[in-house]
PyMOL commands that place a pseudoatom at each C-alpha (Angstrom):
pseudoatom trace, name=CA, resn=UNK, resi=1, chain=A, elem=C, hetatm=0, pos=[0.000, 0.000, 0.000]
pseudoatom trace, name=CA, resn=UNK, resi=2, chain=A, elem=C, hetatm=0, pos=[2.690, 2.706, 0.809]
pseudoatom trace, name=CA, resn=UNK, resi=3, chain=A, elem=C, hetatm=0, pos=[4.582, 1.609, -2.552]
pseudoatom trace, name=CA, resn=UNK, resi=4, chain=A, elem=C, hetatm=0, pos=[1.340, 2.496, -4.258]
pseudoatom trace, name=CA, resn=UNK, resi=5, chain=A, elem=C, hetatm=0, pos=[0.622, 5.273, -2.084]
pseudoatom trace, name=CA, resn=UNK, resi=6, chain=A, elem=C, hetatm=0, pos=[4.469, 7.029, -2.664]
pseudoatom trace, name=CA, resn=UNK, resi=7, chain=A, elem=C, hetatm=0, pos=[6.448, 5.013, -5.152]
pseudoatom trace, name=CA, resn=UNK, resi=8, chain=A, elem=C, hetatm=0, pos=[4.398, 3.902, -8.256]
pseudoatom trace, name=CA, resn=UNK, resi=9, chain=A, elem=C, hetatm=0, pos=[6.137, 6.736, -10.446]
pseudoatom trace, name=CA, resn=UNK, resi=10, chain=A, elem=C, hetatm=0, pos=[8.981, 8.785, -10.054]
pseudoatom trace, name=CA, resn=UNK, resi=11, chain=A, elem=C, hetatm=0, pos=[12.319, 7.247, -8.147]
pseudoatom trace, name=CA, resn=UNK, resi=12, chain=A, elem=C, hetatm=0, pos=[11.838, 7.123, -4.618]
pseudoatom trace, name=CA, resn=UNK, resi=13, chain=A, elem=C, hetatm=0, pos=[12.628, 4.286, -2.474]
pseudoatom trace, name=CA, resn=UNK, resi=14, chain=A, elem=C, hetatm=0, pos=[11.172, 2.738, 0.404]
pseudoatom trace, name=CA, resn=UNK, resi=15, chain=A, elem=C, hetatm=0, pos=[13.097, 1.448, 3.284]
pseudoatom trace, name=CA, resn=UNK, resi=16, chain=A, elem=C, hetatm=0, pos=[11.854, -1.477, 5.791]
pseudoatom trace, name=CA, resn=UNK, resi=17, chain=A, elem=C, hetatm=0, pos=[13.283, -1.998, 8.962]
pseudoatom trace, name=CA, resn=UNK, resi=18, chain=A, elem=C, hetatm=0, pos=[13.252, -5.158, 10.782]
pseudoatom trace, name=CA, resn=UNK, resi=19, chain=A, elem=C, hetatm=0, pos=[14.821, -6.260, 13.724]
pseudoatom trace, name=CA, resn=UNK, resi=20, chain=A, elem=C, hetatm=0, pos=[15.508, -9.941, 12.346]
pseudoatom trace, name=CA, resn=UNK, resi=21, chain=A, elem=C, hetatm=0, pos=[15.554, -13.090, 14.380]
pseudoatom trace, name=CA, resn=UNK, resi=22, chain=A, elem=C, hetatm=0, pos=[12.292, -12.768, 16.101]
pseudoatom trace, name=CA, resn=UNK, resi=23, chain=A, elem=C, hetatm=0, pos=[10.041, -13.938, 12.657]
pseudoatom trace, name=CA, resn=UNK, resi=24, chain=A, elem=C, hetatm=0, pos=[12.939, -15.042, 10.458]
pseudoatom trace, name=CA, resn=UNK, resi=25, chain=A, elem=C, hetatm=0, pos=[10.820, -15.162, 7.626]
pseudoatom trace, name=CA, resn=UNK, resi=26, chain=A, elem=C, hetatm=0, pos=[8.995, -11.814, 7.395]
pseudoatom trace, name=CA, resn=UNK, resi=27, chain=A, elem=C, hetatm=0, pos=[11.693, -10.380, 5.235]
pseudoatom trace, name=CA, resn=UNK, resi=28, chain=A, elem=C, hetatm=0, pos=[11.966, -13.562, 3.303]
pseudoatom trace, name=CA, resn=UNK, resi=29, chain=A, elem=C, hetatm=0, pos=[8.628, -12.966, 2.686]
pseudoatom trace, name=CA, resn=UNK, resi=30, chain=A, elem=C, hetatm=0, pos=[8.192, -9.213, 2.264]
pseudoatom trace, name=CA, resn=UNK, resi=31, chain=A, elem=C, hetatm=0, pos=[10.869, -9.399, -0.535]
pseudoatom trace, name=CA, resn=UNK, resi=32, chain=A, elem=C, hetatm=0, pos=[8.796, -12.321, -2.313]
pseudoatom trace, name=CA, resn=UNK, resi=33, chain=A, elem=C, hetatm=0, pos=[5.982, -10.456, -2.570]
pseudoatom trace, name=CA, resn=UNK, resi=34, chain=A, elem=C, hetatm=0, pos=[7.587, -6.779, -3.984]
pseudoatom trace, name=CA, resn=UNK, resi=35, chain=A, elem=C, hetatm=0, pos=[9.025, -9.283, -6.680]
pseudoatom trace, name=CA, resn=UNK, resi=36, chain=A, elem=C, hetatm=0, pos=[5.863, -10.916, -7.298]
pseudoatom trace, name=CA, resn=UNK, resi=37, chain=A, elem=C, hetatm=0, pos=[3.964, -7.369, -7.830]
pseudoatom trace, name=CA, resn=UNK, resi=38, chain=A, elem=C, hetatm=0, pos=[6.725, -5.855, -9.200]
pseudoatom trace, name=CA, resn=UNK, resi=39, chain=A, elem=C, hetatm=0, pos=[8.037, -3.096, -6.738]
pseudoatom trace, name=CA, resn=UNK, resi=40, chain=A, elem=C, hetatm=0, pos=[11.791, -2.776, -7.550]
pseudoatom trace, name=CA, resn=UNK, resi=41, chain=A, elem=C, hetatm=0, pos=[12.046, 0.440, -5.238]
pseudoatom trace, name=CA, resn=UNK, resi=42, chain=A, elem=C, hetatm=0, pos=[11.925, -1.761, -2.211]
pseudoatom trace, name=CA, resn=UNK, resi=43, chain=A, elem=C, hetatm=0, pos=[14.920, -2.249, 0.337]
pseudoatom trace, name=CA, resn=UNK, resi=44, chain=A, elem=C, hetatm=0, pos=[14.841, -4.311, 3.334]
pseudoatom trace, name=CA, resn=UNK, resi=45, chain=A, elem=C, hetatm=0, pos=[17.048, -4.243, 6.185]
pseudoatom trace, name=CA, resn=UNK, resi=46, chain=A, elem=C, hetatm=0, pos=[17.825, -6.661, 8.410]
pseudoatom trace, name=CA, resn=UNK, resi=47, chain=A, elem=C, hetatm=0, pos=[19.088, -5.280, 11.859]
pseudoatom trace, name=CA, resn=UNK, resi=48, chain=A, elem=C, hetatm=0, pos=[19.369, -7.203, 15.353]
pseudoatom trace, name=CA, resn=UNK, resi=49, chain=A, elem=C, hetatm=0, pos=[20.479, -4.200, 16.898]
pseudoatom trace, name=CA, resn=UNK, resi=50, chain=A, elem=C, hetatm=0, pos=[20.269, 0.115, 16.249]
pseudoatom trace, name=CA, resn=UNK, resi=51, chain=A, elem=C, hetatm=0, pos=[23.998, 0.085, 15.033]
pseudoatom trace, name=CA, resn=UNK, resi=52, chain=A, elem=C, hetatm=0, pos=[23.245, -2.711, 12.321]
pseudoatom trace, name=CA, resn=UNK, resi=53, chain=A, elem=C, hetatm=0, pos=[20.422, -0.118, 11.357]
pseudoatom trace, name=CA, resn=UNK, resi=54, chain=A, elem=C, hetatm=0, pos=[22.436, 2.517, 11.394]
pseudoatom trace, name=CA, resn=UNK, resi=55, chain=A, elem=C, hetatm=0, pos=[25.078, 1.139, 9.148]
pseudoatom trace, name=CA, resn=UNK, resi=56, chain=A, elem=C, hetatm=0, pos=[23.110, -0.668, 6.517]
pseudoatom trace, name=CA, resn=UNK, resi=57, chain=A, elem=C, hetatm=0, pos=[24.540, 1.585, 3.745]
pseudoatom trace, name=CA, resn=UNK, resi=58, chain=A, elem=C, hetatm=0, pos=[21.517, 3.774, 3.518]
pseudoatom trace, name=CA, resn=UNK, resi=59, chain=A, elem=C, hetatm=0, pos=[21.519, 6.926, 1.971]
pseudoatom trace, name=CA, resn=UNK, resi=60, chain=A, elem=C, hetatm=0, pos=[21.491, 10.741, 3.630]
pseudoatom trace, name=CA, resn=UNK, resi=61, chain=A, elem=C, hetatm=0, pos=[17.980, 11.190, 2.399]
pseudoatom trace, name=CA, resn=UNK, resi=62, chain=A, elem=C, hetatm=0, pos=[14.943, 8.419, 2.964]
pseudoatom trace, name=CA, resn=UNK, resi=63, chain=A, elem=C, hetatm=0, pos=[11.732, 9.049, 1.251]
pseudoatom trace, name=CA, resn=UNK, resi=64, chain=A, elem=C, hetatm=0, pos=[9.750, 6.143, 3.048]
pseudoatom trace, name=CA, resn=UNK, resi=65, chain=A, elem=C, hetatm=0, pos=[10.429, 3.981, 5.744]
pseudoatom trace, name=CA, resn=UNK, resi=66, chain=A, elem=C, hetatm=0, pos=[8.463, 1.401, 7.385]
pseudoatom trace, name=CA, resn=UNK, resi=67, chain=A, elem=C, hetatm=0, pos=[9.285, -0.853, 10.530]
pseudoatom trace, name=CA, resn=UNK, resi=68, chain=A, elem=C, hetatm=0, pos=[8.485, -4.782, 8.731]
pseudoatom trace, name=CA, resn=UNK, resi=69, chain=A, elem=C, hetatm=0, pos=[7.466, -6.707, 12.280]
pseudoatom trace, name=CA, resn=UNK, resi=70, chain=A, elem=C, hetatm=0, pos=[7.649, -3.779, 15.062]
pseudoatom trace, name=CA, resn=UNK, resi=71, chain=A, elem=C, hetatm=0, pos=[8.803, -5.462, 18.137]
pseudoatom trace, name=CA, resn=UNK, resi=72, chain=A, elem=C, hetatm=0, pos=[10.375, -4.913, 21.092]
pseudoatom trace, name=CA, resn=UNK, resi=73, chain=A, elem=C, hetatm=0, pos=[12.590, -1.351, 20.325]
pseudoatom trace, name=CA, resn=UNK, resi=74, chain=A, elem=C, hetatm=0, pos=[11.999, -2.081, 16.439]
pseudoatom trace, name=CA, resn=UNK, resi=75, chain=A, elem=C, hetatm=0, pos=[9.357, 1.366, 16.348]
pseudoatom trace, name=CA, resn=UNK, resi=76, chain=A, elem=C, hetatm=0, pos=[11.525, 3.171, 18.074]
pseudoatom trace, name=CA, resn=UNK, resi=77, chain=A, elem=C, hetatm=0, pos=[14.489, 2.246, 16.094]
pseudoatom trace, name=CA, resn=UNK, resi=78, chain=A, elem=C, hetatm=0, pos=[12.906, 3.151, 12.875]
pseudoatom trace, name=CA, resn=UNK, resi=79, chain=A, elem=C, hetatm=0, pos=[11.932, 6.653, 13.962]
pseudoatom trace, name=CA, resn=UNK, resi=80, chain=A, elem=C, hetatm=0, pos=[15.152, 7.394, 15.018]
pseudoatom trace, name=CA, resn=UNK, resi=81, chain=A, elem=C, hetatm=0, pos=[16.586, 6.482, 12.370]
pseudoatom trace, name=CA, resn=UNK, resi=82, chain=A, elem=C, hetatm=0, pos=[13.931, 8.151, 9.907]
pseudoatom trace, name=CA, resn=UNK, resi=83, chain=A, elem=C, hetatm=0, pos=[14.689, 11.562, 11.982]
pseudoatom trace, name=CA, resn=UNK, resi=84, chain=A, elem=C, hetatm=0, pos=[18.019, 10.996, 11.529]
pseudoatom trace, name=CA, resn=UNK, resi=85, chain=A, elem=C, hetatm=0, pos=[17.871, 10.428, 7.385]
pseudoatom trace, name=CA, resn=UNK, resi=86, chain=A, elem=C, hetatm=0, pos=[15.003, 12.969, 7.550]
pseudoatom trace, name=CA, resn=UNK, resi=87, chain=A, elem=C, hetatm=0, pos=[12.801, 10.529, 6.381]
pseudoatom trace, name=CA, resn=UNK, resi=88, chain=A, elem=C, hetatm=0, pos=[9.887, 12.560, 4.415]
pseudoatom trace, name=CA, resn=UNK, resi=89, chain=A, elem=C, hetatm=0, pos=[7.425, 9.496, 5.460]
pseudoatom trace, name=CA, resn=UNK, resi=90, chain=A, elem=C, hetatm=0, pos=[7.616, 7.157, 8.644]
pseudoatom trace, name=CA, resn=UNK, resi=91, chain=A, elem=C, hetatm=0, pos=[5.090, 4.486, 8.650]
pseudoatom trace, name=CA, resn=UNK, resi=92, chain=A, elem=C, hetatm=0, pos=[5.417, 2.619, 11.494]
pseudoatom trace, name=CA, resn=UNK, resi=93, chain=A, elem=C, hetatm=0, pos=[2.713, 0.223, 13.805]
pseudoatom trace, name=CA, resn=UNK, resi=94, chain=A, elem=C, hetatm=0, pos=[3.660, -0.645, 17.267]
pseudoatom trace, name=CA, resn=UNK, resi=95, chain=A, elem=C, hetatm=0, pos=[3.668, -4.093, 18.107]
pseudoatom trace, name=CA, resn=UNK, resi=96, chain=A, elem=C, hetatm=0, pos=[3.252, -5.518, 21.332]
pseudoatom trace, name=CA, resn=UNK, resi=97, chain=A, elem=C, hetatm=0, pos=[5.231, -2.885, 23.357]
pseudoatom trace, name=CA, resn=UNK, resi=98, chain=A, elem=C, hetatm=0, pos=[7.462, -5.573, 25.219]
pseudoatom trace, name=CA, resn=UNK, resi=99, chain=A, elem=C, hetatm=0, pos=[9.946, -2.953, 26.194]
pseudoatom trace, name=CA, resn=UNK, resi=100, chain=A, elem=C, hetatm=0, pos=[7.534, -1.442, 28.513]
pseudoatom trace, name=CA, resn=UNK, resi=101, chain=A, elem=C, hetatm=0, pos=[6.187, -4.789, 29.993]
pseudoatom trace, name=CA, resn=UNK, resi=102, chain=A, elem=C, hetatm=0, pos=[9.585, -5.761, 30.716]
pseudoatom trace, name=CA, resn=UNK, resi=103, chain=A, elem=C, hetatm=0, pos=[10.222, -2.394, 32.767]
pseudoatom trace, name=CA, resn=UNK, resi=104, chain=A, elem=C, hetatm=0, pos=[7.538, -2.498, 34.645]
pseudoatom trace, name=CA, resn=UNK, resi=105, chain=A, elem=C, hetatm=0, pos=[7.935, -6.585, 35.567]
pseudoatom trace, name=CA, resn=UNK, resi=106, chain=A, elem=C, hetatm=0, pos=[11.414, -5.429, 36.773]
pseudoatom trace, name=CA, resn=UNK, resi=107, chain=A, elem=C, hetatm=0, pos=[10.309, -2.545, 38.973]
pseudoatom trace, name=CA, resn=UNK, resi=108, chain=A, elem=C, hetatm=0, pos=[6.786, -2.739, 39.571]
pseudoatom trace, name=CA, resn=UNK, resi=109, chain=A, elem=C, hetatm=0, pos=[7.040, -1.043, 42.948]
pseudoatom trace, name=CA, resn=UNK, resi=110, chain=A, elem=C, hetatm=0, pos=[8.648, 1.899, 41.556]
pseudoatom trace, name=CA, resn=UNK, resi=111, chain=A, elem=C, hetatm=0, pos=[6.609, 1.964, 38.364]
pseudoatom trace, name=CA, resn=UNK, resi=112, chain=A, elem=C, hetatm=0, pos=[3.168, 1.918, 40.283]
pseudoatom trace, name=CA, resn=UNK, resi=113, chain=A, elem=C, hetatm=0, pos=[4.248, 4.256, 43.006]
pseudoatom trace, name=CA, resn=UNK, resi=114, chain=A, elem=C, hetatm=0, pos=[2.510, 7.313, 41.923]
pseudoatom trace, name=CA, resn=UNK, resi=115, chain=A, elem=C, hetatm=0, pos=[-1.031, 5.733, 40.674]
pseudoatom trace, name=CA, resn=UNK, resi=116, chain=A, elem=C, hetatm=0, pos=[-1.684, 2.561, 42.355]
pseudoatom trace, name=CA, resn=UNK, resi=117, chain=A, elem=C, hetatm=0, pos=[-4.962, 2.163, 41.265]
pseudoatom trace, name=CA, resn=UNK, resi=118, chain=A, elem=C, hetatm=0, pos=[-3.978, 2.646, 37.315]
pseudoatom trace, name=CA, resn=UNK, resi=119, chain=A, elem=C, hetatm=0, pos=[-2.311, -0.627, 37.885]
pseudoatom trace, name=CA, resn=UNK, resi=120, chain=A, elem=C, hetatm=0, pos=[-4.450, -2.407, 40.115]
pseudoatom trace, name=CA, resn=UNK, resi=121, chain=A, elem=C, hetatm=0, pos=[-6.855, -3.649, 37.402]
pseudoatom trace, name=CA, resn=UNK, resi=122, chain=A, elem=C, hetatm=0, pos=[-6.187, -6.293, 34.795]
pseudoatom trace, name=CA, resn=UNK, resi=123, chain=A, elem=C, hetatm=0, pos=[-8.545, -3.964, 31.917]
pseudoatom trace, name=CA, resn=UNK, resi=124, chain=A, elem=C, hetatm=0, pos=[-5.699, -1.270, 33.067]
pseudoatom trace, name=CA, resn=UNK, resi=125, chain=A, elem=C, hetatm=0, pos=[-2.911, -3.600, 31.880]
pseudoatom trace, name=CA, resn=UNK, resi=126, chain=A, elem=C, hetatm=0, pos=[-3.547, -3.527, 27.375]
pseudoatom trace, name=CA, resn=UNK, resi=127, chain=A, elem=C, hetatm=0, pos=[-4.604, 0.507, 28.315]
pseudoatom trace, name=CA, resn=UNK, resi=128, chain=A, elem=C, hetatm=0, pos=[-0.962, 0.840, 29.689]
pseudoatom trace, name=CA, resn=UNK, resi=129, chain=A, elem=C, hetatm=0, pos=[0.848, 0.301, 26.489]
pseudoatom trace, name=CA, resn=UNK, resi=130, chain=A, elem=C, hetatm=0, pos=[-0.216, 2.763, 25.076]
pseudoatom trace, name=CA, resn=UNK, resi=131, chain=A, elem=C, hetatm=0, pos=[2.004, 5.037, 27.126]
pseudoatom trace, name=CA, resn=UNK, resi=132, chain=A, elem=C, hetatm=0, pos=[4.672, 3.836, 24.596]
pseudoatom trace, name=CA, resn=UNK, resi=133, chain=A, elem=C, hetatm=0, pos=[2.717, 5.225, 21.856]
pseudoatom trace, name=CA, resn=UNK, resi=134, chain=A, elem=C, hetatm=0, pos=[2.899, 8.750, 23.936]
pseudoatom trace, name=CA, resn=UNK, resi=135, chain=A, elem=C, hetatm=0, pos=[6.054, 8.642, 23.949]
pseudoatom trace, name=CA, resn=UNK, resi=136, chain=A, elem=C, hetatm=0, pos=[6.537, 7.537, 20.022]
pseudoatom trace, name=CA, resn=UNK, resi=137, chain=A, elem=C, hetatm=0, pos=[4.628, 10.589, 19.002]
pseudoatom trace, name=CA, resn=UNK, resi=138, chain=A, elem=C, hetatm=0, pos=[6.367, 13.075, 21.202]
pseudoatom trace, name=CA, resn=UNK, resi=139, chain=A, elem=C, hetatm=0, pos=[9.829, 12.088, 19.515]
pseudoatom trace, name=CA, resn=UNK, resi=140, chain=A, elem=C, hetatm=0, pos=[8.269, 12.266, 16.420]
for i in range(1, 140): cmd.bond("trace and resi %d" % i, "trace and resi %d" % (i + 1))
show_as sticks, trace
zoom trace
């Protein structure tokens, strides 16, 4: 859809990110199906880690970029690194915002502290990821 949306004419490339190992097969798969509809302006990037994102031999400028399976830090590594290739389009859809669950497993005293009752309730517990998607849209 964003090839279609951005890409059918003129030169512009789209860029997806993903974090690799956790659903081998989504770039495997991704790739298959640009051939198979025949979107040639499609890179994919494999990246276990920010630094592999970082140096994937991307160019100054992005014109669309898209997080592939957004998991874990995956969002947040994508807008990053769409800010810093000023990206002129970030499409990205958060996943199942395990970076948050895992903070507040850690230090649930100190991460309930100041609303006790926000966490008390299990209905509370899908509403709290979206504090992640606060924060996503602040950086961006």
């Amino acid at each position: 859809m964003l090839y279609e949306l951005f890409l059918r004419q003129g030169s512009s490339f789209l860029y997806s990110v993903d974090k690799g190992g956790l659903k081998a097969d989504v770039i495997a798969r991704a790739q298959e199906r640009g051939r198979q509809l025949g979107f040639g302006r499609m890179k994919f990037i494999e990246a276990r880690v920010t630094a592999e994102v970082t140096a994937a031999g991307l160019p100054e400028r992005i014109h669309v970029l898209t997080a592939l399976h957004a998991c874990d830090t995956a969002t947040y590594d994508a807008i990053a690194l769409g800010i810093r290739r000023r990206a002129d389009h970030i499409a990205v859809v958060p996943c199942c915002q395990a970076e948050v669950a895992a903070q507040l497993k850690e230090h649930p005293k100190a991460a309930r502290a100041p609303w006790p009752s926000l966490w008390a309730h299990p209905i509370t517990a899908a509403k709290r990821a979206h504090l992640t998607n606060v924060v996503r849209a602040l950086v961006l």
